[in-house]
N, C-alpha and C positions, 0 to 999 in steps of 0.2 A: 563267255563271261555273261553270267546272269545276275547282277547284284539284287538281291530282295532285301530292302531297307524297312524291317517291321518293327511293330510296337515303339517302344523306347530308346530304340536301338540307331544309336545316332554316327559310329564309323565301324568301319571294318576294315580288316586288312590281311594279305597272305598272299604266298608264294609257291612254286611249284619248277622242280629242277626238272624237265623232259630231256630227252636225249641233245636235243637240239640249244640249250640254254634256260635260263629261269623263266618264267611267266608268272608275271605279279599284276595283283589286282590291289584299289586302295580306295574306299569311299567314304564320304563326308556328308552328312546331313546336316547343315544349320542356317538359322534363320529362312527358312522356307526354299532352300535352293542345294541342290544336290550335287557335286562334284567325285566325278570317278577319273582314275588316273590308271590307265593301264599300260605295261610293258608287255613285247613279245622281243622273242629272240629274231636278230635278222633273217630276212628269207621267209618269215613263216607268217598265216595271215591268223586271226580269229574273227569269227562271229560274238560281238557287241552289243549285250542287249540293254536299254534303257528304261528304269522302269518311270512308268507315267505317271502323273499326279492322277492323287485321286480325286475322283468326280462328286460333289457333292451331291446326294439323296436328296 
């Protein structure tokens, strides 16, 4: 899971049936604070990625 939360773009959401069960991703961007919600099917692990705040210039 790599959520890239760009421009205006303030939730996203989507799923994926693998052999193994669904894999759903779900993110929210408001008031300055970002929430992801993820599912895996039992058994199975993923890699999680968080994206950072950006660094002011």
């Amino acid at each position: 899971m790599d959520p890239r939360p760009v421009g205006g773009l303030t939730r996203a959401e989507g799923s994926y049936h693998t052999p193994y069960g669904v894999v759903s991703a779900r993110w929210v961007r408001e008031k300055g604070r970002f929430r992801l919600d993820v599912e895996l099917p039992p058994n199975t692990t993923a890699q999680v990625r968080v994206p950072a705040a950006a660094r002011p210039k």
